[in-house]
C-alpha positions in Angstrom: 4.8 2.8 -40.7 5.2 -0.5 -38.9 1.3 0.0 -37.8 -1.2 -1.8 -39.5 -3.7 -1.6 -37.2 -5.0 0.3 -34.1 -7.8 -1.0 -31.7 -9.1 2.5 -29.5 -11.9 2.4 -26.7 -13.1 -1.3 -25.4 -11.2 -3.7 -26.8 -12.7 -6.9 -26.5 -15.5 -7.0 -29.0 -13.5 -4.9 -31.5 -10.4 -7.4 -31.8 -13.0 -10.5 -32.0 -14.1 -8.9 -34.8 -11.3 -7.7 -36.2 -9.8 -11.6 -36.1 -13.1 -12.8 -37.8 -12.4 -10.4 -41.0 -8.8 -11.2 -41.1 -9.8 -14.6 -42.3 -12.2 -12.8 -45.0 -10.5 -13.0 -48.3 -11.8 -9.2 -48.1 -12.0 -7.9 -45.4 -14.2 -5.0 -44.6 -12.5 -3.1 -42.1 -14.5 0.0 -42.2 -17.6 -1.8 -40.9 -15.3 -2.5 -37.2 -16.3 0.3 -35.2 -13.5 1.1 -32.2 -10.7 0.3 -35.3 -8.1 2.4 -37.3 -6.5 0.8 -40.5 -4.1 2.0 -43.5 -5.7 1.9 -47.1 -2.9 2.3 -49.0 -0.9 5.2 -48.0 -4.6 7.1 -46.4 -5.1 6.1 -42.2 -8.5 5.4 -41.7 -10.3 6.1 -38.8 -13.4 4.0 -37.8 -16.2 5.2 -35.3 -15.8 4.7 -31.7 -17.8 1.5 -30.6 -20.1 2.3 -27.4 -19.4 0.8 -24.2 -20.1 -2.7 -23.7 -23.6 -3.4 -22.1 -23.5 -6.4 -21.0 -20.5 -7.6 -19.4 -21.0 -11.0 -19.5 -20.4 -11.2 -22.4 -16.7 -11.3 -21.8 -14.9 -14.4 -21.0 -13.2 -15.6 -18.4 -9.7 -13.6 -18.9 -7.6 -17.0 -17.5 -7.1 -20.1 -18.3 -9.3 -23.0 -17.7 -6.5 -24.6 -15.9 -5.0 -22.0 -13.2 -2.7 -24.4 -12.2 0.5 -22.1 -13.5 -0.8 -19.4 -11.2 -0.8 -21.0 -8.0 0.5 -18.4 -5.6 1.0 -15.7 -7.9 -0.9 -12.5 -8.7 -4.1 -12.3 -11.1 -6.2 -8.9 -11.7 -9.7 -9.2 -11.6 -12.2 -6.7 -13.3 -15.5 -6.8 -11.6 -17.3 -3.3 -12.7 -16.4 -0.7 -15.6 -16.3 3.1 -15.1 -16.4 5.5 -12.5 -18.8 7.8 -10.3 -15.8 10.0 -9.6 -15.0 13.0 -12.4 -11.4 13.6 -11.2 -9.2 15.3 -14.0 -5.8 13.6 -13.6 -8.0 9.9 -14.5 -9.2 8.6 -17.9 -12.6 7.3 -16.3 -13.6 10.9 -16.0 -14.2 10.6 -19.7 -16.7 7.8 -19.0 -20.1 7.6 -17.8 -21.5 5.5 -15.7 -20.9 2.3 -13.9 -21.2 -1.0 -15.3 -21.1 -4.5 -13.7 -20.5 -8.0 -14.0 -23.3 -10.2 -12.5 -22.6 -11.3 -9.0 -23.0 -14.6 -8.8 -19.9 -14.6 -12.5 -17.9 -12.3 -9.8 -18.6 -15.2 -6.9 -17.8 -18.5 -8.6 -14.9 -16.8 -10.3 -13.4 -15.6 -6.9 -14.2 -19.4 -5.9 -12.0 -21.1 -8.6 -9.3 -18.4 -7.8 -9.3 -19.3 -4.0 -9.4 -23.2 -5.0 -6.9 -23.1 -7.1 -4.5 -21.2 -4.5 -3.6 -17.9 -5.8 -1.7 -15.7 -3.2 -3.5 -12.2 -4.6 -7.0 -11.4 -6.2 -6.4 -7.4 -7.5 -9.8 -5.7 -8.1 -8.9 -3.1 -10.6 -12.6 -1.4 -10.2 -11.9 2.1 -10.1 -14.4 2.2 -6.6 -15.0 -0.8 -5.5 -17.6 0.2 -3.1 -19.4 2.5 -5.3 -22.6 0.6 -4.8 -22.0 -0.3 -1.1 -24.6 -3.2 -0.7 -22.8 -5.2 -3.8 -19.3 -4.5 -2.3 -20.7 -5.6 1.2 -22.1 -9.0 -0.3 -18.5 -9.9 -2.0 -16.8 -9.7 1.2 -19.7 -11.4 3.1 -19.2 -14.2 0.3 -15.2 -14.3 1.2 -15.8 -14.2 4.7 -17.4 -17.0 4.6 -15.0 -19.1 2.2 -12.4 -18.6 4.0 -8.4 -19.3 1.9 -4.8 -18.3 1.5 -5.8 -15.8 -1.0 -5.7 -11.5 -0.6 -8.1 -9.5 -1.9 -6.9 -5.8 -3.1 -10.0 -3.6 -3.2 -9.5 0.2 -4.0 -12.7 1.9 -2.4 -13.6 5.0 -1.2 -13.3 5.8 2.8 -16.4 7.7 3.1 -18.6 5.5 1.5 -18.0 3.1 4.7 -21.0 2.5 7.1 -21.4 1.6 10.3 -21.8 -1.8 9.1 -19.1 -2.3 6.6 -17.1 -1.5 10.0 -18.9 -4.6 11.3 -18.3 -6.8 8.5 -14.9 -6.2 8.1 -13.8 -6.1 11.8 -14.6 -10.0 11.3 -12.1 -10.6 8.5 -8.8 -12.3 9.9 -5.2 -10.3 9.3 -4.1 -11.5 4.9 -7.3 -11.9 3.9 -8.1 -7.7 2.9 -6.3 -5.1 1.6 -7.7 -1.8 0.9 -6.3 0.9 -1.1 -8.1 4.3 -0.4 -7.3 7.3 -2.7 -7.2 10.4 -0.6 -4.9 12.6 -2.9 -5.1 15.7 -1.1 -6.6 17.7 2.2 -6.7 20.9 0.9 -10.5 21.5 -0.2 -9.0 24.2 -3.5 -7.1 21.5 -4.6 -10.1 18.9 -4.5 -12.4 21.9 -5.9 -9.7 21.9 -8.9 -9.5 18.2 -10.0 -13.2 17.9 -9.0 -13.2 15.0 -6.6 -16.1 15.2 -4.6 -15.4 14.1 -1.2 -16.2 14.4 2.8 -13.3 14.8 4.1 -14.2 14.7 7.5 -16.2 11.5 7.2 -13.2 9.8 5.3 -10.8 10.6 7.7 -13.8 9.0 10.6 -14.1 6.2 8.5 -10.4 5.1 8.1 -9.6 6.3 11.3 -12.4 3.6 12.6 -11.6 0.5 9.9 -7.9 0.8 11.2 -8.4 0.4 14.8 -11.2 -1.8 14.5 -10.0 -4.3 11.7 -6.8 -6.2 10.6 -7.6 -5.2 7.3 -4.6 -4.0 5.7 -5.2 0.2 4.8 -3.2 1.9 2.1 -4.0 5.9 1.9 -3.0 7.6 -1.5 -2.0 11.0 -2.0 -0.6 12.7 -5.1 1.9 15.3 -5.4 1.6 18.3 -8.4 -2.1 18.2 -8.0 -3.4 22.0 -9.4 -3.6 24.3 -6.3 -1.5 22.6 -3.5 2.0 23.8 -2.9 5.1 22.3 -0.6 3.4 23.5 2.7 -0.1 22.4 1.5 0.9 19.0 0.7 2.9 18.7 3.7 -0.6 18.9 5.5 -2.0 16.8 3.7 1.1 14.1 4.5 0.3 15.1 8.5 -3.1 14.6 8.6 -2.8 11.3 6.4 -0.4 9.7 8.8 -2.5 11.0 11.6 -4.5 8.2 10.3 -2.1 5.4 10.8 -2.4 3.4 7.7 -0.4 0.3 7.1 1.0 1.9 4.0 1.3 5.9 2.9 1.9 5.9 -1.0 3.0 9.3 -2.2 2.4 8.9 -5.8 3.4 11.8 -8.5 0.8 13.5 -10.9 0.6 12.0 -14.4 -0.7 14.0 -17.4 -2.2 11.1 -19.2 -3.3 12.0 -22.7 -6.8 13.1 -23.1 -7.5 14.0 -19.3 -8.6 16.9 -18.0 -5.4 18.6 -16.3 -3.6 17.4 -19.3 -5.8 20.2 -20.9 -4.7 22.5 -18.5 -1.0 21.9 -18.3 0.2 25.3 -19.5 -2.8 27.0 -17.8 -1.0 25.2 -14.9 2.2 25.8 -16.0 3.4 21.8 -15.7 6.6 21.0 -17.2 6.5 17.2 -17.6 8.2 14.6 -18.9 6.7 14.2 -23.4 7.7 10.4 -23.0 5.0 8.3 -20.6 4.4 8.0 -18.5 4.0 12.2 -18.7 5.2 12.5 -15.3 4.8 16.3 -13.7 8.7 17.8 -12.9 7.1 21.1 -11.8 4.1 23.6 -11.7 3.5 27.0 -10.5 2.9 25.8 -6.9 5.6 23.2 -6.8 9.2 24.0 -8.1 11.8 21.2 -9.4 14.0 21.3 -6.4 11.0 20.6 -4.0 9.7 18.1 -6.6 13.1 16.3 -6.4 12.9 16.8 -2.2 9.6 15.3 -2.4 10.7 12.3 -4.3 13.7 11.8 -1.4 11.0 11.6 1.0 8.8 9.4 -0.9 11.2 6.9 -1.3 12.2 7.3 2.8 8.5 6.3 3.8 8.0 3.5 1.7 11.7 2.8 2.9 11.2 3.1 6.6 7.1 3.7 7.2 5.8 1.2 4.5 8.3 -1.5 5.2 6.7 -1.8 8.6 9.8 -2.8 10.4 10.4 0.1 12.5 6.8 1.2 13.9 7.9 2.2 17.2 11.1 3.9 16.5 9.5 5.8 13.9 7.0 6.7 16.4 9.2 8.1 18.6 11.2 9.7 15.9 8.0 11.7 14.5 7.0 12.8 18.1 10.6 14.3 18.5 9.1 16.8 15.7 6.4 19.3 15.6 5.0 17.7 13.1 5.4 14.1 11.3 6.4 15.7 8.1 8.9 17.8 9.5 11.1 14.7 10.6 10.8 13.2 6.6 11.8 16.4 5.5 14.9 16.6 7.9 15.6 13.2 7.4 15.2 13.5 3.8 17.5 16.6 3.8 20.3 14.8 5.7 19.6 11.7 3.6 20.5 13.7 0.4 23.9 14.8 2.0 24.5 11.3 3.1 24.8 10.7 -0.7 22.5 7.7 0.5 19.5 8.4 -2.1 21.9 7.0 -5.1 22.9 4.2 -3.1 21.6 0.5 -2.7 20.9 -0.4 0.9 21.0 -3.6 3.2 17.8 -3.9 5.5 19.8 -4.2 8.3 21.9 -0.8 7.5 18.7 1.2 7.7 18.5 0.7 11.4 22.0 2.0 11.9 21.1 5.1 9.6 18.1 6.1 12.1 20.6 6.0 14.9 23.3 7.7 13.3 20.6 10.2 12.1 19.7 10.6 15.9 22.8 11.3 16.9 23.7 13.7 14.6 20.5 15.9 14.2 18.1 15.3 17.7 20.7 14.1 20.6 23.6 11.8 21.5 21.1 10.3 24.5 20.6 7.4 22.6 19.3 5.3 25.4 15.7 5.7 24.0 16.3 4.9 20.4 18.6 2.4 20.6 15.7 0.4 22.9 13.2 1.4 19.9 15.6 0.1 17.2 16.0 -2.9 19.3 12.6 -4.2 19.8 11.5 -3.2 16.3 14.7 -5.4 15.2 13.7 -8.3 16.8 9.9 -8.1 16.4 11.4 -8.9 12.4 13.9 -11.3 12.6 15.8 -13.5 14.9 19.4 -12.1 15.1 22.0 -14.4 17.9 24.0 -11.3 18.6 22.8 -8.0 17.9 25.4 -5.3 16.0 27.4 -3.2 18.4 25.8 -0.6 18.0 22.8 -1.4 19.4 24.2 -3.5 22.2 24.3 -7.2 23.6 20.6 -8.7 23.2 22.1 -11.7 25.9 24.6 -10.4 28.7 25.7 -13.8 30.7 23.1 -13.8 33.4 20.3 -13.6 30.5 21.7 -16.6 28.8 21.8 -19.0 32.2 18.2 -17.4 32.8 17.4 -18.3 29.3 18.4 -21.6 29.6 17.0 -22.0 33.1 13.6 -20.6 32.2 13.1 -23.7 29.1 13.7 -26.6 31.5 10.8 -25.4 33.3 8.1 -27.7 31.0 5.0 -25.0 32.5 6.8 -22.2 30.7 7.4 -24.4 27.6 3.7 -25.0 27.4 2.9 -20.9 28.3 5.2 -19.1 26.0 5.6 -21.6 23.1 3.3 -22.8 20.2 2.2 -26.4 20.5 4.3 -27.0 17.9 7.6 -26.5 19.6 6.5 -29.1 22.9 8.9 -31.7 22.9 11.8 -30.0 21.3 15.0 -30.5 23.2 16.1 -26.5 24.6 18.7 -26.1 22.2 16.5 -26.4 19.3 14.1 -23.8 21.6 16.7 -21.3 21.9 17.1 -21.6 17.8 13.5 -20.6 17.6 13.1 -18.3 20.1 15.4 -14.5 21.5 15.5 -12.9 25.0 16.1 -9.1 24.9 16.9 -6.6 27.9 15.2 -3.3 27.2 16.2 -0.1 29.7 12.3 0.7 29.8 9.7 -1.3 28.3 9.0 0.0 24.8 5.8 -1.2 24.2 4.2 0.7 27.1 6.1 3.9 26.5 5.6 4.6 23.0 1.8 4.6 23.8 2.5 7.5 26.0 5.0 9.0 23.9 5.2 12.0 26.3 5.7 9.9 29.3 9.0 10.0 30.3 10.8 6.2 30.5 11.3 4.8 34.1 14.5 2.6 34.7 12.8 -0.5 35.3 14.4 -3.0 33.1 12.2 -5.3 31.1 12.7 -8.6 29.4 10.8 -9.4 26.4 10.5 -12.7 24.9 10.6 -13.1 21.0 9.0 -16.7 19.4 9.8 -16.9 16.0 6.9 -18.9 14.5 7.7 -19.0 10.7 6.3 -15.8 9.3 4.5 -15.4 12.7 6.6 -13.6 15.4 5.1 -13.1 18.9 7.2 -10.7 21.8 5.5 -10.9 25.1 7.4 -8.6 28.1 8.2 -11.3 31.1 
């Protein structure tokens, strides 16, 4: 009853016009297509208004002055619509993709970089849809050169050799793509009707991540139609097989007017009737796993997606047949930890990995504690490490330590030009020695190698944001 007024479809056009009649002694409301109104105690319920043709027709969506957003996030609509038809998205209702000129999308992107914003967050459904227009923007950005991110969701397989190229150029901040895989298993693809080659994806990604510092997020989704617990546990392995800077384990919506929402009792989804309609169940996934699954999502963005324990992770997952299988014990154990309804410290979450060690792998804790260690450090300077992971600087490391700065040759080999001239006090606040039983890097990448006992000293410069170990 509150309601006077509902603008459906594209809004833009509709409210402009909407605003124009209000000022109308009498309005005519029925001639707004994309509008519903009251007349008297009947709801009316105009014609849908098409899609918008032309999209420069829409303003600029910020102020002229973008001074209030310096270093903040803005979104940033370059195309409407989708190729894709999958069934859990809106967009499948929608045909067609629309775009706004190119050289609107570059000097807006300019003013955005000018005036210092920290994020620029493409909302495009596929960004790379039409792969030479994609390229172009990020040849454009490549060459203008700021502080600002770009956030670009694309599609992995629509990568070419060249795109691989191009982006191998782009320094580490200045892209981050987010690449929606949602699921391995070719029934449940067949299902939602995403059309995909898997195989080329997983090529793809697998080649931007080793060959670029662009930043990779991979998407999956569980309660998609068709995969169950061990499916989507597949799809988790072969997903992290990839490496990507970020895993996001999202959980299927049933948005209102898509396709699966259709299908929900087909399906047999129990979901939540209050948005955002989140799935609690199907016939392939039970509550209880739902709720396991939920444990384990929130341990990799915890632990994986945090990115400050890469190596001890690494090891942690090779102690397992498979990757998953070490979330789902460590997600089990988690649970009877009580720890999922507690708030945690970033520093406690190292001493939960070894206390999960040593309770459900081994009480050798040699190796782990040298993993936790090194990732430790490679994060944040820390003058005396906990206990539990032992003294970073036994006596003869801190006369070494001191002995090694008055030699002004190492000053200028190991420190940033920044740091030359600083007394070796004010060195040893900047910089950390650690004594590693084995040296970490070159083990983890022969995980199967067993460690020798050659100690190994690595040196941690703690440039601002930029932290740099080097083994001595």
């Amino acid at each position: 009853p509150a309601i006077d007024f509902v603008v459906f479809g594209e809004g833009e056009v509709t409210f402009q016009e909407w605003l124009e009649a209000l000022t109308n002694p009498q309005p005519r409301w029925q001639e707004i297509a994309g509008l519903v109104y009251r007349e008297g105690t009947a709801v009316k319920l105009n014609p849908p208004r098409p899609a918008l043709a032309d999209l420069s027709r829409l303003p600029f969506p910020y102020p002229e002055d973008l001074a209030d957003l310096r270093q903040r996030l803005v979104y940033y609509e370059s195309s409407r619509g989708c190729p894709n038809r999958c069934q859990y998205c809106l967009s499948a209702n929608e045909t067609g993709v629309r775009y706004l000129p190119l050289d609107k999308v570059l000097q807006d992107l300019a003013r955005f970089m000018a005036a210092g914003i920290t994020q620029v967050k493409f909302v495009d459904r596929t960004f790379n849809c039409n792969p030479e227009r994609a390229r172009m923007i990020w040849r454009f950005l490549l060459a203008n050169p700021g502080e600002t991110n770009f956030h670009f969701e694309i599609m992995g397989e629509l990568l070419a050799e060249e795109d691989l190229e191009l982006l191998a150029k782009a320094p580490l901040g200045l892209f981050q793509f987010e690449i929606g895989v949602q699921s391995t298993n070719a029934e449940t693809l067949a299902l939602i009707q995403r059309k995909m080659n898997l195989t080329k994806l997983k090529s793809q990604v697998g080649q931007l991540i080793k060959r670029s510092q662009v930043v990779v997020h991979l998407d999956l989704i569980a309660g998609l139609p068709g995969e169950d617990y061990q499916s989507l546990a597949r799809s988790i392995n072969e997903t992290l097989a990839l490496r990507p800077q970020r895993l996001q384990l999202g959980f299927l919506k049933l948005l209102h007017g898509s396709g699966l929402r259709e299908r929900a009792k087909e399906y047999g989804y129990l979901f939540t009737q209050e948005p955002p309609y989140e799935v609690l169940a199907s016939q392939w996934l039970s509550y209880e796993e739902m709720l396991q699954l939920k444990v384990i999502e929130d341990l990799v963005d915890r632990y994986y997606n945090a990115g400050r324990f890469q190596l001890t992770l690494e090891y942690l997952m090779a102690c397992y047949p498979t990757a998953f299988t070490f979330w789902e014990s460590l997600a089990i154990w988690w649970r009877a930890a009580g720890y999922d309804a507690l708030a945690h410290k970033s520093r406690e979450l190292y001493r939960y990995l070894l206390t999960y060690f040593q309770e459900k792998v081994s009480f050798d804790t040699e190796a782990i504690q040298n993993y936790l260690k090194y990732d430790l450090l490679s994060r944040e300077r820390i003058p005396e490490l906990p206990q539990w992971l032992g003294d970073s600087l036994s006596p003869e490391l801190r006369r070494f330590s001191y002995q090694f700065w008055q030699d002004e040759a190492n000053q200028k080999e190991y420190l940033p030009p920044k740091f030359h001239g600083m007394t070796i006090r004010e060195i040893q606040r900047r910089v950390s020695f650690a004594e590693f039983a084995f040296d970490p890097v070159k083990i983890i990448k022969n995980i199967n190698q067993k460690p020798n006992d050659e100690k190994t000293i690595y040196l941690f410069v703690y440039d601002g944001p930029q932290i740099t170990p080097r083994s001595l």
